[in-house]
N, C-alpha and C positions, 0 to 999 in steps of 0.2 A: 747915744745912738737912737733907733726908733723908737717911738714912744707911743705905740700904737699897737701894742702885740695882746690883745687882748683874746679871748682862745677864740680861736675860728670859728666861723660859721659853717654850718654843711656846706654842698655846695649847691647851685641855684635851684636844683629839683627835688631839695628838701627845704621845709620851713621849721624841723626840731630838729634841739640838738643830740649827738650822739647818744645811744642809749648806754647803757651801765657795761652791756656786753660788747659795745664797738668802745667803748673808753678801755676796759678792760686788754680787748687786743691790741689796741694801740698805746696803750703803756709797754706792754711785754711786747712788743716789736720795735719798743723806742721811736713811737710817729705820733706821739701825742703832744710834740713841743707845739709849742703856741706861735712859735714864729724861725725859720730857718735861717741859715749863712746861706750865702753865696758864693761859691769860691770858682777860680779860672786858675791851672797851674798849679795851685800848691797858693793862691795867695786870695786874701778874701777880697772880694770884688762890694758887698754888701749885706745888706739882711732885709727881708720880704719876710712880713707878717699880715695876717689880716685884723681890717678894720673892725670896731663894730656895727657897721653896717655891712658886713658879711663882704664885703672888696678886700683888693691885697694891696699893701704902699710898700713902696722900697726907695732905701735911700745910701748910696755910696758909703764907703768906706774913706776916712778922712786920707790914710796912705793911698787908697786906688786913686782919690781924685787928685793926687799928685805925679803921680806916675803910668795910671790907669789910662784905660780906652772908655769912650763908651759901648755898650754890648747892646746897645737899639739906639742910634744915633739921631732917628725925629722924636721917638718919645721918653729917652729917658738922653736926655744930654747929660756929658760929663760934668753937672751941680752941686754944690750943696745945698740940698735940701731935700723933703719929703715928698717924691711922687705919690700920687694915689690914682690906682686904674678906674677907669669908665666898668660901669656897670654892663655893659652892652660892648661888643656883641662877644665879648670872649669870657663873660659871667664870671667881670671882675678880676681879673688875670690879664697880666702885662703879654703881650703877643708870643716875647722873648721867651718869657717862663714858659706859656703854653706851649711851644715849641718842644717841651722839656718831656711835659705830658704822655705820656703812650694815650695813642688814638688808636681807633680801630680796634686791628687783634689782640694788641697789645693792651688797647684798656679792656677787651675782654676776660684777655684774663687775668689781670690785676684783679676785674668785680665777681671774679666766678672766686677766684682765692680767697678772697673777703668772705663772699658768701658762704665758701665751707668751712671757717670758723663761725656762722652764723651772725656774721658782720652784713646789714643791708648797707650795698656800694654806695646810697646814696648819703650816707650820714659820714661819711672821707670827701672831708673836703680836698683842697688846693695843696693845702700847705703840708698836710701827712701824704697826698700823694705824689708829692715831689722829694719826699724825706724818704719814700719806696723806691725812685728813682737814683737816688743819693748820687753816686758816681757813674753811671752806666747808662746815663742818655744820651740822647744823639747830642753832636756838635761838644764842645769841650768845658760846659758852665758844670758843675757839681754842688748838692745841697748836703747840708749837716744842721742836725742829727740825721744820719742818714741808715739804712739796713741795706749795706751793697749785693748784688748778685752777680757772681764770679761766672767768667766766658767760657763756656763748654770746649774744649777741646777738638780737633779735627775728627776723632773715631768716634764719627756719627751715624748711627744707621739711618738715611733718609727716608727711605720709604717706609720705616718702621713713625719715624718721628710724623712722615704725611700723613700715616693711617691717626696717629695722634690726634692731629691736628684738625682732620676729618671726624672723627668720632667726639670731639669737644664741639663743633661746631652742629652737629645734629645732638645733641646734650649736654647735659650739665656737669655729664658723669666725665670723670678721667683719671687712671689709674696713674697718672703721670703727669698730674697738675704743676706739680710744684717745679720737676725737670722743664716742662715747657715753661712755666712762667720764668725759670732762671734763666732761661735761652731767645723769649724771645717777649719778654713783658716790658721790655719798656723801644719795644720798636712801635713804631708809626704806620699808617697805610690799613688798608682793608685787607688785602692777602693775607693769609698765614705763614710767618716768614720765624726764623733763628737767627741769633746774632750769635755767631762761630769765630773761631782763629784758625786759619788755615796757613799752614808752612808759616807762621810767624804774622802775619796778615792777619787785619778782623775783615769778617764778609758778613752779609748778611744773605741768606739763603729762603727762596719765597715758593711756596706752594701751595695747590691750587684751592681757590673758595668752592662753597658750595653748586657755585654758578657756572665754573669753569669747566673747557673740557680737558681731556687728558694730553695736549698739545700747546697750553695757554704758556708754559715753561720755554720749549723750542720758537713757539711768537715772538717773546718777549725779547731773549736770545737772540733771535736773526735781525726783528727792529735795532736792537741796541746796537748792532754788527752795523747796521745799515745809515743809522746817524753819524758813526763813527767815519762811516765811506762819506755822509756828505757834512767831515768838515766841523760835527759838532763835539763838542770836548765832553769823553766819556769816563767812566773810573774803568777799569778792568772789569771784563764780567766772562763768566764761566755759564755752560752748561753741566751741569753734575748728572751721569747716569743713572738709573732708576731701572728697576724690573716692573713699575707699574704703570709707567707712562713713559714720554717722548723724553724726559728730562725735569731736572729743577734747576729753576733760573736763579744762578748767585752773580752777587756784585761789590767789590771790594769799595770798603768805606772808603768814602772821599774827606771825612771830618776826623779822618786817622792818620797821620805821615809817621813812615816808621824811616829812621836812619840810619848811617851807613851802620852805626852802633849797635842796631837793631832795638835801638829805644823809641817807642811808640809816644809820639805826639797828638794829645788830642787837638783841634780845630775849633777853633769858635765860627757858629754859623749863624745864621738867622734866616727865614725863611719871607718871603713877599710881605704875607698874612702879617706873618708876627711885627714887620717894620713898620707895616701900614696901618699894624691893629684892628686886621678884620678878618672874620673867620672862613675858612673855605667853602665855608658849608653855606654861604650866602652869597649865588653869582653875581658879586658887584664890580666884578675888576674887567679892565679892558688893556688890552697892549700896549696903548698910547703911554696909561697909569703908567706901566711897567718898566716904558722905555726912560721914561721920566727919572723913577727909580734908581733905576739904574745908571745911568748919567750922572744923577744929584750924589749917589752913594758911591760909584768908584773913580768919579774924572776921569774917565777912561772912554772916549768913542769908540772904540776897536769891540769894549761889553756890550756896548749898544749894537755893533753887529754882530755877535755872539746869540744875541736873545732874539735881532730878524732872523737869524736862521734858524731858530730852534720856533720859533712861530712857524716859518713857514714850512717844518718838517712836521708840526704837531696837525696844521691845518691840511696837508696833503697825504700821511698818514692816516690819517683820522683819531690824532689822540685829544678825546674833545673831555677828558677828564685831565684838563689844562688848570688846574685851582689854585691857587693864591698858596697851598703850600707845597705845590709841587715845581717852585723858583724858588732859590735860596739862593746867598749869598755867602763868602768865605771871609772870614778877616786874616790876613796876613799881619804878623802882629810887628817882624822887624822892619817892617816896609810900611805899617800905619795904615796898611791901603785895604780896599773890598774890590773880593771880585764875584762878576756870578759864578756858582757855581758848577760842576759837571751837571749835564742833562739824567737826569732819572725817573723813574715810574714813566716809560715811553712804553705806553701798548693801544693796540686800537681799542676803540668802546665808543659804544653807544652815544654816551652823557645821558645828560637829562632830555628828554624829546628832543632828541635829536643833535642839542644845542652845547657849542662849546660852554665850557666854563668862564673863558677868559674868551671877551669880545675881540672879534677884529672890525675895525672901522664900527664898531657900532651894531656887527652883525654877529648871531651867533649860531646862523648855518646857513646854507646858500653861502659860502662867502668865496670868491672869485679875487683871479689875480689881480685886479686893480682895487682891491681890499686891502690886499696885501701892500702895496706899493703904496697907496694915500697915507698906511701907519708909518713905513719906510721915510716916508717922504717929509711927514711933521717931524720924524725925530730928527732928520740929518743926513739921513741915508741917499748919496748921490744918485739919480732914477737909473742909470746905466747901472751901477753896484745891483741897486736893490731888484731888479731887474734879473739881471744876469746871476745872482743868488736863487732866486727863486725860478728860474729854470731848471739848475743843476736840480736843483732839489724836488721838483717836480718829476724829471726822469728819472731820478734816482726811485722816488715811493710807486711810478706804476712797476717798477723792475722788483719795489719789493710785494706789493699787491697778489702781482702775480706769482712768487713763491710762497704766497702764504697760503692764497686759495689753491695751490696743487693740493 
């Protein structure tokens, strides 16, 4: 197998290796392995260790690549042989894996947990933070050696866990570190959100940042309501009531199918970013990319009109926090096939000055219905179709505008 598992490196914002007391916790938490499995199912998919040049290589399992899929279809094809990731821009991490990663809340408080063992976050690289993940990340991949964290039960008190959530984010302090990080440390996204089961269901449940007001929950809710009226494919989503605000906005996992059995399936996903191998957090992506994408990844034109409308509910909404891992993709595993995914983190915002994350035509504000229509138009999209899409959806966002500003 690999032959490249040499002990990790930190990760890029450290240049020494862990100290006596982070080697120390990461024996006794079992995240000191040198290099992880990969497994999908119940069956190992491969093994991801790092180089020493402080990157990660991975290289199939001899059984996966006979019966296997590939699980990043441009950069790791179904081979034999040693992949080794780019240094840049995902600091040596396969797109796929970083996918795996808790970002945002979630890596906040992975690094607060750390820290109250007196572990500095920056000396946990890649590979023990994915072994923290083990089984409980988003989409369906799992790492071993791994320390699982079991799904909190329905009898939650939300406004209790918001005020949680709220008093970790103005400190460092929190009587209730360890329950929030079991609940919701390996979710994704800037929000402060739980990952719950609800009547047999997993949901994930999100509540408000620092910056929010006490109605960003009910927003979210009625947008999500409102995509669904034009058309665009959603998971289920609830409003949950609250004695401290309008609501907390939940949404049943799209990368979970539970059946008639009541046995839950997890999903293999992969996110734009991670296909493309570039991080959100650098606006390089434009729609046209996307349509592309998508096209080359599911043989499906019908997904290519799936993602014009979800452009042009993001562009007449105003959800200009449009990033490269806010489009994902499903793999359907008895069907061989990828599709995109349901529409998620749909709320309005700023962006960056002003400017979408993901270009349309080249522009990422001012952008106008014959924007719209020139990306329609290079991918396939007949002018009447893409046209008459982007009307609907148009009178659909001033009808939702105006309920938000009451």
């Amino acid at each position: 197998m690999l032959g490249v598992t040499s002990p990790a490196k930190p990760a890029a914002a450290s240049k020494n290796p862990p100290s006596l007391a982070a080697r120390r916790f990461l024996d006794r938490a079992g995240l000191a392995s040198k290099s992880v499995y990969v497994f999908y199912a119940g069956r190992s998919v491969g093994t991801l260790a790092a180089t020493r040049d402080g990157v990660l290589a991975f290289e199939y399992e001899d059984e996966w690549l006979r019966d296997g899929f590939s699980i990043s279809p441009l950069s790791l094809p179904l081979e034999k042989r040693v992949f080794v990731a780019d240094r840049h821009p995902l600091d040596g991490v396969f797109g796929v894996f970083d996918d795996s990663l808790p970002d945002g809340w979630g890596r906040l408080l992975v690094d607060r947990l750390l820290r109250s063992q007196g572990i500095d976050p920056y000396e946990v690289g890649p590979i023990a933070r994915l072994s923290l993940v083990g089984s409980s990340g988003m989409g369906a991949l799992e790492y071993e050696p791994a320390t699982d964290v079991p799904l909190a039960g329905s009898a939650l008190d939300l406004d209790e866990l918001a005020e949680e959530c709220a008093r970790l984010l103005r400190t460092d302090f929190s009587e209730d570190l360890d329950a929030l990080f079991a609940l919701g440390g390996s979710s994704g996204g800037a929000r402060p959100k739980i990952l719950t089961r609800i009547d047999g269901e997993e949901w994930i449940v999100k509540f408000p940042a620092s910056v929010d007001g006490p109605a960003i929950g009910l927003e979210e809710y009625r947008i999500a309501l409102a995509a669904q009226a034009c058309g665009i494919a959603m998971p289920e989503v609830r409003l949950f009531p609250s004695k401290r605000c309008e609501g907390y906005f939940g949404v049943r996992r799209f990368d979970r199918v539970r059946n008639a059995h009541g046995r839950t399936t997890k999903v293999h996903m992969a996110s734009a970013g991670a296909l493309l191998e570039t991080s959100h957090r650098i606006p390089n992506l434009d729609y046209d990319m996307l349509m592309k994408l998508t096209l080359k990844l599911t043989d499906d034109f019908s997904e290519v009109e799936r993602l014009y409308r979800l452009m042009c509910f993001n562009v007449f909404v105003g959800n200009r926090d449009d990033h490269a891992k806010n489009f994902s993709y499903l793999y359907d595993e008895p069907r061989g096939a990828w599709t995109l995914s349901p529409a998620y983190d749909l709320t309005r915002n700023d962006g960056m000055n002003g400017e979408h994350a993901t270009t349309v035509n080249g522009k990422g504000r001012n952008i106008e219905l014959e924007d719209l229509l020139a990306v329609g138009a290079r991918a396939g999209l007949p002018s009447g179709r893409a046209r008459s899409i982007a009307a609907e959806i148009s009178g659909a966002a001033e009808e939702l505008k105006g309920s938000l500003d009451d």
